[in-house]
C-alpha positions as a Markdown table, in Angstrom:
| # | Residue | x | y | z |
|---|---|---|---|---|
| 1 | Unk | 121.3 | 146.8 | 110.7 |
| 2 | Unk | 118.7 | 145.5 | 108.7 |
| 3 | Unk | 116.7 | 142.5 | 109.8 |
| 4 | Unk | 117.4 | 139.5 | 107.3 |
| 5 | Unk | 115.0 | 137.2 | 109.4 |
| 6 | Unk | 113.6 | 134.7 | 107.1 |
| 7 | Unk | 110.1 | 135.2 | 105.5 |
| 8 | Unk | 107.4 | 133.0 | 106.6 |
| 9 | Unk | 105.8 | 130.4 | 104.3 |
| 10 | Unk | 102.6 | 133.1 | 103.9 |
| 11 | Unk | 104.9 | 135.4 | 102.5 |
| 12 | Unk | 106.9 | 133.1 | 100.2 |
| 13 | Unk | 104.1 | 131.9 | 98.5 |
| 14 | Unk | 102.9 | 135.6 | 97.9 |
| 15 | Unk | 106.3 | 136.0 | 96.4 |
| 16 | Unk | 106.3 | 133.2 | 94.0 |
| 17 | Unk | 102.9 | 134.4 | 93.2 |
| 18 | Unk | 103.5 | 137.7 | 92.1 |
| 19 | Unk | 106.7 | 136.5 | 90.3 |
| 20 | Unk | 105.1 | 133.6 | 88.1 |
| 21 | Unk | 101.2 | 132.8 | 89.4 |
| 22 | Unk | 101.5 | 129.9 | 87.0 |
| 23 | Unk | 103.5 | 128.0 | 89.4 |
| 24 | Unk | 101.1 | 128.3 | 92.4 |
| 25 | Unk | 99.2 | 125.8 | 91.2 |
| 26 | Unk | 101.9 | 122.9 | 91.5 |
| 27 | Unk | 104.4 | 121.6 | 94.9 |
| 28 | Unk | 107.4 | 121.5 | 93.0 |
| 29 | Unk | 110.6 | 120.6 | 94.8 |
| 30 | Unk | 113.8 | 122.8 | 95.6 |
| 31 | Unk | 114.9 | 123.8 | 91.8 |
| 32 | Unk | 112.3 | 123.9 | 88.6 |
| 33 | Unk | 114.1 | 123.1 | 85.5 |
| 34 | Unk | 110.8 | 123.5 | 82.9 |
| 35 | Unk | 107.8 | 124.9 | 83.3 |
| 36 | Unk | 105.6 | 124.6 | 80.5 |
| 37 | Unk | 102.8 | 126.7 | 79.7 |
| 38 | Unk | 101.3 | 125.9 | 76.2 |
| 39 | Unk | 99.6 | 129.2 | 76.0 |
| 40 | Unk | 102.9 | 129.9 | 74.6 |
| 41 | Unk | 103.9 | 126.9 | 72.4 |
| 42 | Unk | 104.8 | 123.2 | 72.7 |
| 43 | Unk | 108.1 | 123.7 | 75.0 |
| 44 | Unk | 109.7 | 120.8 | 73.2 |
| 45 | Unk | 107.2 | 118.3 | 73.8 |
| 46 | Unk | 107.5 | 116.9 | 70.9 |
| 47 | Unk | 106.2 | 112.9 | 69.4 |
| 48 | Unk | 108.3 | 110.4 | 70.4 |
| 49 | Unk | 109.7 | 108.6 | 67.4 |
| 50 | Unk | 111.5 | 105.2 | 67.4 |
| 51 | Unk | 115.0 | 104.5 | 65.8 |
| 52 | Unk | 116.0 | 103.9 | 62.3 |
| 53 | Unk | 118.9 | 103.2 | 60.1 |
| 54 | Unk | 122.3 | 104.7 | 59.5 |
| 55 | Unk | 120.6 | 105.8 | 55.9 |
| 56 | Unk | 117.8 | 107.7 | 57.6 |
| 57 | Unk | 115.6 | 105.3 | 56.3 |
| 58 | Unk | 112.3 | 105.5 | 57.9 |
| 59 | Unk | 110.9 | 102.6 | 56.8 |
| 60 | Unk | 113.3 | 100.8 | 59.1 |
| 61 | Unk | 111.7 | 102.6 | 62.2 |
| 62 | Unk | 110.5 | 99.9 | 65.1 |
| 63 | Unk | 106.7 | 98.6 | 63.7 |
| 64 | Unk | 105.0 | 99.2 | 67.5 |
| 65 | Unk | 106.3 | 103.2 | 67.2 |
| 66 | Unk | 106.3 | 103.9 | 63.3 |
| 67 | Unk | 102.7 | 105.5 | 63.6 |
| 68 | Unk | 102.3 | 107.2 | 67.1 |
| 69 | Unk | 100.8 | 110.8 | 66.3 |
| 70 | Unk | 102.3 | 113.9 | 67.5 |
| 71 | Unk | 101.1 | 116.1 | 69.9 |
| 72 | Unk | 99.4 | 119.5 | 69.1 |
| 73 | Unk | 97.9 | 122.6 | 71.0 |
| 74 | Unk | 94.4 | 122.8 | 71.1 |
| 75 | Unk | 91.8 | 124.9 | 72.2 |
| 76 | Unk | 89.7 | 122.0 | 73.4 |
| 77 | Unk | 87.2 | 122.8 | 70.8 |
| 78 | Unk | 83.9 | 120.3 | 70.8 |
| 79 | Unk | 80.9 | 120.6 | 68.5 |
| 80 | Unk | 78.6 | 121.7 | 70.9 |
| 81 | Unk | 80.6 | 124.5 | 73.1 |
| 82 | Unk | 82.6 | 125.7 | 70.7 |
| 83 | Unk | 86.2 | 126.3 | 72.6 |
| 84 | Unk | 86.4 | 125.0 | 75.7 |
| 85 | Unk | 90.2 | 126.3 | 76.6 |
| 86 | Unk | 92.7 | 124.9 | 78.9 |
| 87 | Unk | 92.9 | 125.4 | 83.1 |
| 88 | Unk | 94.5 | 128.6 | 81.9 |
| 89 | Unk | 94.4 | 130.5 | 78.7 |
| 90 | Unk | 93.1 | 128.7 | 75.4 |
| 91 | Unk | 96.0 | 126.2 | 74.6 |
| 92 | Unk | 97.0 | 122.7 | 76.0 |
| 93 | Unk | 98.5 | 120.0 | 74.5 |
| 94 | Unk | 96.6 | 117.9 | 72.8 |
| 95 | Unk | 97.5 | 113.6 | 71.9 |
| 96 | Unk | 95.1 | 112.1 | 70.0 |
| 97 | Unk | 94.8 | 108.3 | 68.6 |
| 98 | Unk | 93.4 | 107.2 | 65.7 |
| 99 | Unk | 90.3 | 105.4 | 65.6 |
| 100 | Unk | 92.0 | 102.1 | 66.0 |
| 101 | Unk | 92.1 | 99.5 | 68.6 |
| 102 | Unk | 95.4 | 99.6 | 70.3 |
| 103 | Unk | 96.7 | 102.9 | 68.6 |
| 104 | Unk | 98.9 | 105.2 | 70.7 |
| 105 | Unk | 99.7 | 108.5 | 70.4 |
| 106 | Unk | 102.8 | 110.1 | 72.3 |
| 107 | Unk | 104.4 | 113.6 | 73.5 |
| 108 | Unk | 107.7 | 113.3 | 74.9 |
| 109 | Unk | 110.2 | 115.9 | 76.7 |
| 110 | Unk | 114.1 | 115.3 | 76.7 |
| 111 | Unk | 116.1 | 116.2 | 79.5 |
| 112 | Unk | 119.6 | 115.1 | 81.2 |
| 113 | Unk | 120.4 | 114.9 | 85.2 |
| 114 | Unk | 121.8 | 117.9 | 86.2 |
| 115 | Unk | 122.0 | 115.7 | 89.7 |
| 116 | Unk | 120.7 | 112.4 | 91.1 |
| 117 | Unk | 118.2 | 112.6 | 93.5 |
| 118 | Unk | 114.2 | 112.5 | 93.5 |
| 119 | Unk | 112.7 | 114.2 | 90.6 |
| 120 | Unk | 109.4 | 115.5 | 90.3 |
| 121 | Unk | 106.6 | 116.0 | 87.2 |
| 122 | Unk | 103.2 | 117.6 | 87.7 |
| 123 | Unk | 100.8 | 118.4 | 85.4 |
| 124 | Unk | 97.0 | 118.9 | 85.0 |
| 125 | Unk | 95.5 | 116.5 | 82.6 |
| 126 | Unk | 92.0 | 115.6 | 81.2 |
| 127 | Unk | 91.2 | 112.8 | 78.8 |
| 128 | Unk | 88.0 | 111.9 | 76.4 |
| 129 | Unk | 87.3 | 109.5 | 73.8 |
| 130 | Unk | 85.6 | 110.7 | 70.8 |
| 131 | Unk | 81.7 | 112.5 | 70.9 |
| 132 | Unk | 80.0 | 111.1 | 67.9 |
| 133 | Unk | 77.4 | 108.5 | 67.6 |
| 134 | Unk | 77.9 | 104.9 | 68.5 |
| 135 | Unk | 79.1 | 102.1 | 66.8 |
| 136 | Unk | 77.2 | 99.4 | 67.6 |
| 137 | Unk | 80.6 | 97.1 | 67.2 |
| 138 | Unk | 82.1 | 99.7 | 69.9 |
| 139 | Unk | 79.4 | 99.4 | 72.1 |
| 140 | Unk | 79.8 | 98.9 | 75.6 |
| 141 | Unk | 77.1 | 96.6 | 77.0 |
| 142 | Unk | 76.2 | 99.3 | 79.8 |
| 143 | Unk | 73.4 | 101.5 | 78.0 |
| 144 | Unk | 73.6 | 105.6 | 79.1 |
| 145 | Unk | 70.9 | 106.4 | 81.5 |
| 146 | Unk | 70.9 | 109.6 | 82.0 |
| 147 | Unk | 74.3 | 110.2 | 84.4 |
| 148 | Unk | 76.1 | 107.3 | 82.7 |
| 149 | Unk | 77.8 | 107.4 | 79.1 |
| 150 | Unk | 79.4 | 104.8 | 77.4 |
| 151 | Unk | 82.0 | 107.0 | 75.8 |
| 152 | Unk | 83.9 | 106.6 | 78.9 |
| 153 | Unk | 84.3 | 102.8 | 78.6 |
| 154 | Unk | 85.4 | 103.7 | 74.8 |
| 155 | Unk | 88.7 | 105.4 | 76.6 |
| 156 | Unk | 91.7 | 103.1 | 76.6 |
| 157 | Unk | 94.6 | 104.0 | 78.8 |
| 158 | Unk | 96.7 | 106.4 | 79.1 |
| 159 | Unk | 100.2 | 106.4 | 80.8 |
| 160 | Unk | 103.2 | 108.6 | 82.4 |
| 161 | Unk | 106.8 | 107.3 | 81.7 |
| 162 | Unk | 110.7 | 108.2 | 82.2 |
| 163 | Unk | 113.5 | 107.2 | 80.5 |
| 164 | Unk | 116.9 | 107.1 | 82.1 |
| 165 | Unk | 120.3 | 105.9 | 82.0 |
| 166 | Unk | 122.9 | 106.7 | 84.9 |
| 167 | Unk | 125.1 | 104.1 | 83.5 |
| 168 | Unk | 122.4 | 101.3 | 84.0 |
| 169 | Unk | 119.2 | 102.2 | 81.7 |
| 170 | Unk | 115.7 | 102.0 | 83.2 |
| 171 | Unk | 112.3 | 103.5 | 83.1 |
| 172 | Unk | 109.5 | 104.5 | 85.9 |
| 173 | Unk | 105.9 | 103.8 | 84.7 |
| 174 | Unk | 102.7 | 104.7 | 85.4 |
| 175 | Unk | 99.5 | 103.7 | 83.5 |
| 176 | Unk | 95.5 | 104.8 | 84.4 |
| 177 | Unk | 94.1 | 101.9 | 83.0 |
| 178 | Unk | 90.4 | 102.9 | 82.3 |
| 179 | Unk | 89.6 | 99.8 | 81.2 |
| 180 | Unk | 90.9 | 96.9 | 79.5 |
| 181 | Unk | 91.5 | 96.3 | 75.9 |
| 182 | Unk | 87.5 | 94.5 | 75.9 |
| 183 | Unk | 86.4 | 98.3 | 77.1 |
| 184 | Unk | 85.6 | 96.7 | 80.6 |
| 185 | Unk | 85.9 | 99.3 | 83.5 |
| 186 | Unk | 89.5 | 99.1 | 85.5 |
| 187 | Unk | 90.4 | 102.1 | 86.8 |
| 188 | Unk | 93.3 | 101.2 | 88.7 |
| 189 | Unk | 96.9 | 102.7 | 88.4 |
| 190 | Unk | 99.5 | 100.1 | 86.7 |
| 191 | Unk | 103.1 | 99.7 | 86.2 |
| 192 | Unk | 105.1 | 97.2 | 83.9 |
| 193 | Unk | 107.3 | 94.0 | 85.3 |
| 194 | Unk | 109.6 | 94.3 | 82.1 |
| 195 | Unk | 111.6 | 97.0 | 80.8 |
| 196 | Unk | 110.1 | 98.5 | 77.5 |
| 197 | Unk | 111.6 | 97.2 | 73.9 |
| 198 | Unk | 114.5 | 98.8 | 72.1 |
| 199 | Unk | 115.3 | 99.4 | 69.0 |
| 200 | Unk | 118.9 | 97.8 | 69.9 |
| 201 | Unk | 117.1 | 94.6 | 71.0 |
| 202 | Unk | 115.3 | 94.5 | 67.5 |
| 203 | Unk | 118.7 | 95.3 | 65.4 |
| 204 | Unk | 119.9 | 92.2 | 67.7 |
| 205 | Unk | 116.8 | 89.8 | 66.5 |
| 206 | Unk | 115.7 | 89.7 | 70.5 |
| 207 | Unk | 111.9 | 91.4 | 69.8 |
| 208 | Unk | 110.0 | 91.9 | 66.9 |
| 209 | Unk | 106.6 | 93.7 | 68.0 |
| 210 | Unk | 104.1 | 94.6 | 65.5 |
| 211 | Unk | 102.4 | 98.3 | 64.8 |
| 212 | Unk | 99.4 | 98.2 | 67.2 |
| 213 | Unk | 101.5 | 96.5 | 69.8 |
| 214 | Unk | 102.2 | 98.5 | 73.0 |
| 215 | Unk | 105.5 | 100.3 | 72.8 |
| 216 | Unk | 105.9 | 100.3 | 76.8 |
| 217 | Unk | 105.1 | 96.4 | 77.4 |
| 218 | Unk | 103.5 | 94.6 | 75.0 |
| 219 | Unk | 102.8 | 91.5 | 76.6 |
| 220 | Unk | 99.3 | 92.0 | 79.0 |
| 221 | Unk | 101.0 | 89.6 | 81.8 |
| 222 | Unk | 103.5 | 91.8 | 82.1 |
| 223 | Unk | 101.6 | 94.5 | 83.7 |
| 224 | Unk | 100.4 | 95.0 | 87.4 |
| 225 | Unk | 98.0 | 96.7 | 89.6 |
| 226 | Unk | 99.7 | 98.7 | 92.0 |
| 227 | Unk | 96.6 | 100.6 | 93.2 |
| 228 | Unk | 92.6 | 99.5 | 94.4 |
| 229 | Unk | 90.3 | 101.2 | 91.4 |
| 230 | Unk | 90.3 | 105.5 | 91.2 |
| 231 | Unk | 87.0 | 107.0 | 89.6 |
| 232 | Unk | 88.3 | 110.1 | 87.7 |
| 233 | Unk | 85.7 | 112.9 | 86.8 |
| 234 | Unk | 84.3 | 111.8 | 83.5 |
| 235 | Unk | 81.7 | 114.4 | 83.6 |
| 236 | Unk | 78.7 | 112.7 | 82.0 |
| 237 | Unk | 79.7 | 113.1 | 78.5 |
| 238 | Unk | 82.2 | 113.6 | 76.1 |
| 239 | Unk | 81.9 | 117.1 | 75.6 |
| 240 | Unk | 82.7 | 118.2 | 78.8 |
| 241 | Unk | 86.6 | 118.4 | 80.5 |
| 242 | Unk | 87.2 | 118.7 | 83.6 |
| 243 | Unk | 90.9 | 119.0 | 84.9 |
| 244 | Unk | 92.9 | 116.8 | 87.2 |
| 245 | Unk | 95.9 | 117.6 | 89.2 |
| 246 | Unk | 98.7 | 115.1 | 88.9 |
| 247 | Unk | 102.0 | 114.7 | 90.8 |
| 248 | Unk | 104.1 | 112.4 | 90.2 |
| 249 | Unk | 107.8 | 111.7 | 91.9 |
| 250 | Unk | 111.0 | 109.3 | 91.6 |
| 251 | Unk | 114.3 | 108.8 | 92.7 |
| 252 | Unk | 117.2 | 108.6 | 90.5 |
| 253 | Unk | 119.4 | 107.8 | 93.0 |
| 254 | Unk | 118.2 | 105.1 | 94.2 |
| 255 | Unk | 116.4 | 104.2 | 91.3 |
| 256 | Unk | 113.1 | 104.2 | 93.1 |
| 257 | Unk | 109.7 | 105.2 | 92.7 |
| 258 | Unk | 108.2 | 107.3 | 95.5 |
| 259 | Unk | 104.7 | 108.6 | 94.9 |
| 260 | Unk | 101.6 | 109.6 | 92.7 |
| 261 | Unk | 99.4 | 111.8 | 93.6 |
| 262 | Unk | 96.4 | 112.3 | 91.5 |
| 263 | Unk | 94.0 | 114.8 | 92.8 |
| 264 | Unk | 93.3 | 114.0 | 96.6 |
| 265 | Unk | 94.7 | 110.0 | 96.6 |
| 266 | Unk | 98.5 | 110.0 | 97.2 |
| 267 | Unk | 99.8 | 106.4 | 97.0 |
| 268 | Unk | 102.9 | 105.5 | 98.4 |
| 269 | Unk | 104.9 | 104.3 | 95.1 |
| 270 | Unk | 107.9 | 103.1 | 96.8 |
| 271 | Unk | 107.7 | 99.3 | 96.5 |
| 272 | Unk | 106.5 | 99.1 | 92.7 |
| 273 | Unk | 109.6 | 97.7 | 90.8 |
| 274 | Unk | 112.0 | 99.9 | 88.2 |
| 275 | Unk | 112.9 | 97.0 | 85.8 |
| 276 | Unk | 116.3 | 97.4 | 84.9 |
| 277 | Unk | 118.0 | 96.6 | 81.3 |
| 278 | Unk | 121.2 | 94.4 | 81.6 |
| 279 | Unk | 122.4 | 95.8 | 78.8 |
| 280 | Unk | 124.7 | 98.8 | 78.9 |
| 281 | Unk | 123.3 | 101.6 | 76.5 |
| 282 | Unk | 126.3 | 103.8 | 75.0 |
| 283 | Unk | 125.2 | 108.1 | 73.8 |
| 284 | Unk | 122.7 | 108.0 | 77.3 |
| 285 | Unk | 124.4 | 109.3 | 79.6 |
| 286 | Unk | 122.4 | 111.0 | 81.8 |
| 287 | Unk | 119.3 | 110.8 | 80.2 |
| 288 | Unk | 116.2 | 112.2 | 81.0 |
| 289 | Unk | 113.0 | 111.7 | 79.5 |
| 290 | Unk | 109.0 | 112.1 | 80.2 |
| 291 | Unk | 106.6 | 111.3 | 78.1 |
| 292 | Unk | 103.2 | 110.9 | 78.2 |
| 293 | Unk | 101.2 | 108.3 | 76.3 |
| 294 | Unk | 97.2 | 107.3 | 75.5 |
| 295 | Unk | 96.1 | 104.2 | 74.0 |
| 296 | Unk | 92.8 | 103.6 | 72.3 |
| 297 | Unk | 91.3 | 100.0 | 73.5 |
| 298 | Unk | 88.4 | 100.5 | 70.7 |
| 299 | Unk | 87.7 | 102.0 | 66.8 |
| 300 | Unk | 87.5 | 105.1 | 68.5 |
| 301 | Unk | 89.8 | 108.3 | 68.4 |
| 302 | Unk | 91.0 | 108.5 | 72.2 |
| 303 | Unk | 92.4 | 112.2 | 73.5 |
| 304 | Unk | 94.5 | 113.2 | 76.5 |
| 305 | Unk | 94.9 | 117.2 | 77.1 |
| 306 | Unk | 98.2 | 118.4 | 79.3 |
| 307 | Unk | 98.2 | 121.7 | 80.2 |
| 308 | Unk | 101.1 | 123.5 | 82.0 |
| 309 | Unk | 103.5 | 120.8 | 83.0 |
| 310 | Unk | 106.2 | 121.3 | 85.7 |
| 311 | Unk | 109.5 | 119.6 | 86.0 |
| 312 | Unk | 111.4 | 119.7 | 89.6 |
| 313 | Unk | 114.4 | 118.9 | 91.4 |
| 314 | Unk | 115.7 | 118.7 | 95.5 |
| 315 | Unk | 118.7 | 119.7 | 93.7 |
């Protein structure tokens, strides 16, 4: 008879090694449903584009997401290094504002629910504002000394966010705020009170939010803290990346948060709220989205890098 005994953890991770090493470097959960390596392309991540009229008439797209910019796969290239490439391979996926206080730029993937249960996105991420000289109007009033630079206080925000709809419509949010919209350092983890605008909402004369206004919650005192203050690695300038690990889980159903993990810190998510729309949204159902999202907080071009992002499920 042959022995069926099960393997031991060693020997399943050597497994899922040799069959796809990429996936070694995440914890995903029972079932992975996308994981996206942009050595080999986008994978539908793709800009995330408001609504518009039965005409197709994109001037009628919602003001505060008519001008996010799409996502593209970079090399990471800088003016002094040349290519700097991804965690691995040459290609991640690149979001990149313009040099505009409060522009956003976007990359979203859409899903459905195979199942409700807790759902799972890691990624590895790095961010940078622009390398170029200083503007002394963008200035922030700590000079560089040698170890400090002040293109890290000329980086914004930049955020993680799912949209769903199980019958009731919601979204789980999570923003890095580096600092805040005067370029003073934050670095705390924050998640909205509200649920974000709709384009239904607008066609209904409830919200009317200009272009630079921001598409998850555009009122300031509608955001909260959820975390004390997280020093990411900067690395001394902004020529030089240095990759995070990021982790972040839900429940969909119970239409909870869980956790973020981000690097070593793991906070315990579980009491943040998930706003809820009162509204019943029909052609949903079973919606899935992620997106990421960065926001500039100065005249400067802000840039967040994804590479290979996972997608699980305890399905």
């Amino acid at each position: 008879m042959t022995d069926r005994a099960a393997p031991d953890y060693t020997t399943m991770r050597r497994a899922h090694s040799d069959a796809a090493p990429g996936v070694t470097k995440f914890q995903p959960l029972s079932r992975i449903i996308a994981h996206d390596d942009f050595n080999s392309g986008t994978h539908g991540w793709t800009q995330l584009s408001g609504n518009y009229d039965a005409a197709g008439n994109l001037d009628t797209l919602e003001p505060q997401m008519s001008d996010f910019r799409p996502p593209q796969l970079s090399s990471c290239n800088f003016y002094d290094v040349g290519t700097h490439g991804a965690v691995s391979g040459t290609y991640a996926l690149k979001m990149a504002t313009r040099p505009i206080k409060g522009h956003t730029a976007t990359a979203i993937r859409r899903l459905t629910m195979p199942v409700r249960g807790k759902v799972q996105l890691e990624a590895y991420f790095t961010y940078k504002s622009e390398a170029r000289a200083l503007d002394p109007k963008n200035a922030p009033p700590k000079e560089w000394d040698g170890n400090y630079h002040p293109s890290e206080d000329l980086f914004g925000a930049f955020t993680l966010g799912s949209d769903m709809d199980d019958g009731t419509r919601y979204h789980v949010v999570a923003r890095y705020m580096n600092t805040t919209m005067d370029n003073v350092p934050d670095r705390r983890w924050w998640a909205p009170t509200v649920v974000e605008p709709t384009g239904k909402e607008r066609f209904d004369g409830k919200v009317n939010y200009s272009k630079l206004d921001d598409f998850t919650a555009p009122n300031p005192d509608d955001w909260k803290p959820f975390t004390e203050p997280q020093d990411l690695c900067y690395n001394e300038v902004p020529t030089k990346i240095n990759w995070h690990y990021l982790r972040w889980q839900f429940d969909t159903e119970t239409r909870t948060n869980v956790e973020l993990q981000v690097n070593d810190r793991i906070y315990d998510t579980s009491q943040v709220d998930v706003p809820l729309y009162t509204e019943k949204y029909r052609s949903l159902n079973g919606l899935l989205n992620f997106y990421f999202s960065v926001r500039t907080h100065a005249d400067v071009r802000n840039f967040l890098y994804i590479d290979s992002a996972l997608v699980s499920i305890d399905w």
